[in-house]
C-alpha positions as CSV (number, residue, x, y, z in Angstrom):
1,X,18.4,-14.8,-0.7
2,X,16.7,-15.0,2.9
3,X,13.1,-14.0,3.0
4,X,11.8,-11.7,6.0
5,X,8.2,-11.2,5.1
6,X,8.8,-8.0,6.7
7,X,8.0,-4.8,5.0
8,X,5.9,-3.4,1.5
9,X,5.6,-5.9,-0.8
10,X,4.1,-3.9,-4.1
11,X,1.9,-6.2,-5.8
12,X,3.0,-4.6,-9.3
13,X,0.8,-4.0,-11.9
14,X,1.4,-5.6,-15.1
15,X,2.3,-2.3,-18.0
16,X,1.0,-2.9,-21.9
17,X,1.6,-0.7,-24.9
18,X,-1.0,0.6,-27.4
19,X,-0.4,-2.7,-29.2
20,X,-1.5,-5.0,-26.1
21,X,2.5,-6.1,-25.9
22,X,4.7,-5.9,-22.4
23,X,5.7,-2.5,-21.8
24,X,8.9,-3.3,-20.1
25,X,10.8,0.1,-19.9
26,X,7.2,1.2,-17.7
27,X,7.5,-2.0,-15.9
28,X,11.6,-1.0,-15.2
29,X,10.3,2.1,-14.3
30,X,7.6,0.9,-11.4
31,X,10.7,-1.0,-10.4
32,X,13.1,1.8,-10.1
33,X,10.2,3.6,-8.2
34,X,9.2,1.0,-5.5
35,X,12.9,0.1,-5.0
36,X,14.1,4.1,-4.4
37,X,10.7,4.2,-1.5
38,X,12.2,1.7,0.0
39,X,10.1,-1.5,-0.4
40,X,11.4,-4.8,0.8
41,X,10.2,-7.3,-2.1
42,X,8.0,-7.3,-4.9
43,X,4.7,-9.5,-6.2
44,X,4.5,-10.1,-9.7
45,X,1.5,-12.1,-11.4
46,X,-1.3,-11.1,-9.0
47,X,-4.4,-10.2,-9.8
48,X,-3.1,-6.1,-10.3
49,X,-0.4,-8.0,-12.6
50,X,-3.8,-9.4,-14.9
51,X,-2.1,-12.9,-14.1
52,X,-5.4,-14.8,-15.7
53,X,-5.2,-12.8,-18.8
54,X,-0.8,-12.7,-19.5
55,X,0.8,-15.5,-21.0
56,X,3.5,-17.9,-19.3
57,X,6.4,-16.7,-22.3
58,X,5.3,-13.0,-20.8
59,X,5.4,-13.9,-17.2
60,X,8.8,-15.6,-17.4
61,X,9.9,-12.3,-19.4
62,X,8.1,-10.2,-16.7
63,X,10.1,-11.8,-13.3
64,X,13.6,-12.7,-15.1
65,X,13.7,-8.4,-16.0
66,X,12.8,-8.1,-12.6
67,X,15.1,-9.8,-11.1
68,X,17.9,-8.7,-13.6
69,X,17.0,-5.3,-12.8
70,X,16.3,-6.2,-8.7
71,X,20.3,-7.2,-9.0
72,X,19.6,-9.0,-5.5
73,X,18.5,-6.4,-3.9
74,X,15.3,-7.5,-2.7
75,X,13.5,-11.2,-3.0
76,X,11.0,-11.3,-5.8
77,X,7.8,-13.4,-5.5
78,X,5.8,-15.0,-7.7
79,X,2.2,-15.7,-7.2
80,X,0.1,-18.9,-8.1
81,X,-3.5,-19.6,-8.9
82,X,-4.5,-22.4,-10.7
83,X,-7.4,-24.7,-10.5
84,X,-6.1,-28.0,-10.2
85,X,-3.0,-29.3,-8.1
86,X,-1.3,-30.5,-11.2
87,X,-0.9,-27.5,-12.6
88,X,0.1,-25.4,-9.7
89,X,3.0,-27.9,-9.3
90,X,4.3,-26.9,-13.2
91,X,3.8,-23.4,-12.2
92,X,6.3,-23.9,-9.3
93,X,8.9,-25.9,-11.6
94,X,9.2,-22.5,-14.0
95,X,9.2,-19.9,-10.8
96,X,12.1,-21.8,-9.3
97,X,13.6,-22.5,-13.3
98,X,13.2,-18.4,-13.4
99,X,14.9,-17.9,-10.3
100,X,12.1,-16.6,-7.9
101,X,12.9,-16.0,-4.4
102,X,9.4,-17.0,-3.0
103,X,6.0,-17.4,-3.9
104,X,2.4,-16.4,-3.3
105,X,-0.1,-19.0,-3.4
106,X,-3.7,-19.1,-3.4
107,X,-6.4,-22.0,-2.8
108,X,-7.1,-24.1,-5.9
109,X,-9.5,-21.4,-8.1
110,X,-13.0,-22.2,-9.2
111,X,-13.3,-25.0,-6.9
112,X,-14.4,-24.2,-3.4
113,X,-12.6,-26.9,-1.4
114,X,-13.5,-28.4,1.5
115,X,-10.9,-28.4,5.2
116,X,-8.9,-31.2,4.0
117,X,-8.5,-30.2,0.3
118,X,-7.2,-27.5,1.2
119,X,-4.3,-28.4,3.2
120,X,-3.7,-31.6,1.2
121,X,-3.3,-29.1,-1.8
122,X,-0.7,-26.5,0.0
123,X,0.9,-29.4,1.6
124,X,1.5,-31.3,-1.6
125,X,3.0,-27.9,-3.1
126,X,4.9,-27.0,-0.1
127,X,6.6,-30.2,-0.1
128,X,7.5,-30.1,-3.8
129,X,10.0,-27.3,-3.4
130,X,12.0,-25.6,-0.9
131,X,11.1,-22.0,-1.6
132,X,9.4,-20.4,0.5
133,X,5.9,-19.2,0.7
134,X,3.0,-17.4,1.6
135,X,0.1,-18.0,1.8
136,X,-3.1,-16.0,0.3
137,X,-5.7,-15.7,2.3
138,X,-9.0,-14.3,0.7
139,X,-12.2,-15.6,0.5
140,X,-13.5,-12.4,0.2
141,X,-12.4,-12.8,-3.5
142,X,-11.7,-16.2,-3.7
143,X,-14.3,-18.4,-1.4
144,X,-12.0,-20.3,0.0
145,X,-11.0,-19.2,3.7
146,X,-7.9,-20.8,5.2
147,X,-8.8,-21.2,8.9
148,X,-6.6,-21.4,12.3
149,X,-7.4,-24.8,12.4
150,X,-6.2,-25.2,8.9
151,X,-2.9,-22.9,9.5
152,X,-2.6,-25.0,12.7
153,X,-2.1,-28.7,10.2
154,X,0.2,-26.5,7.9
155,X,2.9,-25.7,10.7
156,X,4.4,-29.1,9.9
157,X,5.5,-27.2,6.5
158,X,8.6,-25.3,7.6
159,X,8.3,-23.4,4.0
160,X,4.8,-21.9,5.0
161,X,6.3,-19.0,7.0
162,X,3.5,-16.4,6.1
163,X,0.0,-15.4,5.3
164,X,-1.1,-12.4,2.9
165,X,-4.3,-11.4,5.2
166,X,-6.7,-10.5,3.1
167,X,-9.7,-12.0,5.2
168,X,-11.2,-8.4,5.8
169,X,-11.7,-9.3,9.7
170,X,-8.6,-7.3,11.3
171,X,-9.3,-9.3,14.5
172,X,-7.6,-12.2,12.3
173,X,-4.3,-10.7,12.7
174,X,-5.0,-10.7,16.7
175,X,-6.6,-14.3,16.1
176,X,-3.4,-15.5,14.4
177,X,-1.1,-14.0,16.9
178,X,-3.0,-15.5,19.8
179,X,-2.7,-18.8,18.6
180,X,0.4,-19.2,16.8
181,X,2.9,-16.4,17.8
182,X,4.9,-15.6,15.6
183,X,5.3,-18.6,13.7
184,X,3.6,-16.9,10.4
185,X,4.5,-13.8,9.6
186,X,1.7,-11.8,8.5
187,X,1.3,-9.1,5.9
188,X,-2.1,-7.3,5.3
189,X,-3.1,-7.7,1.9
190,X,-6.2,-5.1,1.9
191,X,-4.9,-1.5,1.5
192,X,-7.7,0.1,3.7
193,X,-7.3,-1.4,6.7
194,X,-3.2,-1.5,6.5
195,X,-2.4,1.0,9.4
196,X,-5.0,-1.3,11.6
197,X,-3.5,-4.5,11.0
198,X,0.2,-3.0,11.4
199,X,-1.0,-1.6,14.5
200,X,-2.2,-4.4,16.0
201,X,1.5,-6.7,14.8
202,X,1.0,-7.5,11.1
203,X,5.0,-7.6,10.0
204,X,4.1,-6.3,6.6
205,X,1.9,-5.0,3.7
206,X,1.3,-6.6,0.2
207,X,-0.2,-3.0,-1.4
208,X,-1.6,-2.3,-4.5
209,X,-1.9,1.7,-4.5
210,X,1.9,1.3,-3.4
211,X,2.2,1.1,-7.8
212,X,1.3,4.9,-7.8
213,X,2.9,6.7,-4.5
214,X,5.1,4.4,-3.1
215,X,6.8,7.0,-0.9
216,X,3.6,7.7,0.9
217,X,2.8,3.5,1.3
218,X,6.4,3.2,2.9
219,X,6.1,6.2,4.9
220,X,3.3,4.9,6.8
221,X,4.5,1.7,7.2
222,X,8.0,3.3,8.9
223,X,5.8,5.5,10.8
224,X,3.8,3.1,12.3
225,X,6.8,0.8,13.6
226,X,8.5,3.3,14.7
227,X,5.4,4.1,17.1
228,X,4.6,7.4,15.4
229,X,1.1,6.8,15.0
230,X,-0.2,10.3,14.7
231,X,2.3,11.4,11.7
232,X,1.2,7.9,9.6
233,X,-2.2,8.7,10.8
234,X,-2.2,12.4,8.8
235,X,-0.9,10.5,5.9
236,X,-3.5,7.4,5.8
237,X,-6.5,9.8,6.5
238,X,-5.0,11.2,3.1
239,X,-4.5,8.6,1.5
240,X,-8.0,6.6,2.0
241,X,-9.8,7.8,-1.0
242,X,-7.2,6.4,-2.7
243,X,-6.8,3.6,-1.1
244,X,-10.5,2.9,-1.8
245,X,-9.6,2.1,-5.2
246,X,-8.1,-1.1,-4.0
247,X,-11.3,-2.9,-2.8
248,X,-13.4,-2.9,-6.0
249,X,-13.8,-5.0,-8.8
250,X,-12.1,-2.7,-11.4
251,X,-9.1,-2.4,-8.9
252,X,-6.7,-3.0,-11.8
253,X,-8.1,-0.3,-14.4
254,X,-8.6,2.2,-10.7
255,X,-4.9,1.7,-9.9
256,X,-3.7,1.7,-13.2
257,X,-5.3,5.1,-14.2
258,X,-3.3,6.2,-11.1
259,X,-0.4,5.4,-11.6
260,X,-0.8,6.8,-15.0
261,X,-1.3,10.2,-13.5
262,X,2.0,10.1,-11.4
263,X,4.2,8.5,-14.6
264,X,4.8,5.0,-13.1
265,X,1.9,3.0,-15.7
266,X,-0.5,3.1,-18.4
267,X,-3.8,2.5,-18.5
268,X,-4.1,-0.1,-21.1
269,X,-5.4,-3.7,-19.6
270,X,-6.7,-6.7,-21.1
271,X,-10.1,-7.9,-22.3
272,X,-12.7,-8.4,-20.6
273,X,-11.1,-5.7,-18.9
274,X,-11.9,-1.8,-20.5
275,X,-10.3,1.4,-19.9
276,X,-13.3,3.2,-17.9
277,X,-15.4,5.5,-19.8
278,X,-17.9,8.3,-19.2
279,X,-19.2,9.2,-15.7
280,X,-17.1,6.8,-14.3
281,X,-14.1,7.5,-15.7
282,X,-14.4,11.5,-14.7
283,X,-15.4,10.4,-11.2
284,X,-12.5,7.9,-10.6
285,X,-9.9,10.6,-12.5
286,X,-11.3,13.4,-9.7
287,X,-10.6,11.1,-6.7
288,X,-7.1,10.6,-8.2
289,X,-6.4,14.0,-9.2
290,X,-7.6,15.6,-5.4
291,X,-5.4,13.1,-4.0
292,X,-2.0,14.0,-6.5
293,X,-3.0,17.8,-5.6
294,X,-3.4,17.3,-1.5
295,X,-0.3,14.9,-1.7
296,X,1.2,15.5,1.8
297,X,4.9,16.6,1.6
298,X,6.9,13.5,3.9
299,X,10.5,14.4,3.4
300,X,10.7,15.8,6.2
């Protein structure tokens, strides 16, 4: 299947039952959801699908459903975070033995590494498969920021076609262009500064609120390539509180407790990882609820 990097991406959250197990009719359900907005791939085992806390058995279960369900009608991609080299090239070996259509890689975790460390580790991953992939950048979250000059070694890898642009500077996007054209596609990867980075040439959006309204995430999207920027403006302004919820530390318990109030997940996550209590709870649940209540009608 070819690969646009064009588009939503929904970095989907991973759905549990009561008894910490896969939910997988909830996960279908996501599915259904994101596919009937409109979205033109999916992300599975991100940090919104608790990657570092699901095992390998339940991440092969998680992306062969997908793709069973997917019936080919979008690309679904993997992501990988691992700390060493070694292990990120196993990790590849099952996503291609599971019949992935791309993947999502990060720098090595734990391990800040250094300008040539870094390429060295996406080159020698790049070069171990023909998949295609994109690349992660955050070092926001992560440390390690992949530079031009670093992007600029990594054109000799004709599978590194895009970068998830998550470095929170959307003058990276115009950085990126300037330099390299459109050799990498790029797809913003922060949800609150999505319209600004589509605005200024990002080809896509990996989202993460997309879990609970994705009619609203592709509507904006549309909107904006289409040059209406006033109509996807109304619906951003809206949808910024929400948003919000995307660029905290409890982003998976925040997104998860909204997409419980729309039908599409639960709440339940994974230790250390707690359901939000008390003033917390009733302050994220208000922001949530005033955002289901002024929902802005986009059908026509």
């Amino acid at each position: 299947m070819f690969l646009s990097w064009k588009g939503v991406f929904p970095a989907l959250t991973t759905p549990f039952t009561a008894n910490n197990e896969l939910d997988l009719p909830l996960f279908e359900r996501n599915l259904e959801a994101q596919l009937t907005a409109g979205v033109e791939g999916i992300v599975l085992g991100g940090t919104l699908g608790e990657a570092s806390t699901i095992t390998l058995a339940e991440k092969e279960t998680l992306v062969k459903h997908a793709i069973e369900k997917i019936d080919g009608k979008v690309p679904v991609v993997i992501n990988i975070a691992e700390g060493s080299t070694m292990e990120a090239l196993k990790q590849v070996l099952f996503a291609e033995s599971w019949g992935v259509q791309g993947l999502m890689l990060l720098p090595p975790m734990r391990y800040k590494t250094d300008h040539r460390e870094t390429v060295m580790y996406f080159k020698t991953i790049a070069e171990a498969t023909d998949l295609p992939i994109m690349i992660y950048n955050n070092p926001v979250d992560y440390k390690t920021e992949v530079t031009l000059d670093m992007f600029d070694e990594l054109q000799a890898c004709k599978n590194i076609m895009a970068v998830k642009e998550s470095t929170r500077d959307v003058t990276n996007v115009t950085r990126m262009i300037n330099r390299f054209g459109g050799r990498y596609k790029i797809l913003c990867g922060v949800d609150t500064l999505a319209m600004e980075e589509l605005c200024l040439g990002a080809d896509g959006w990996v989202a993460g609120l997309v879990c609970a309204f994705p009619a609203e995430t592709i509507a904006i999207y549309r909107l904006v390539k289409a040059g209406q920027l006033e109509e996807a403006a109304k619906i951003y302004r809206w949808f910024m509180p929400l948003l919000e919820l995307d660029i905290h530390p409890k982003l998976v318990q925040y997104i998860k407790m909204a997409g419980t109030q729309v039908g599409l997940c639960s709440e339940y996550v994974r230790p250390p990882r707690l359901i939000p209590e008390g003033e917390e709870r009733e302050r994220i649940l208000r922001v949530i609820k005033e955002g289901i209540a002024g929902r802005p009608d986009i059908t026509g």
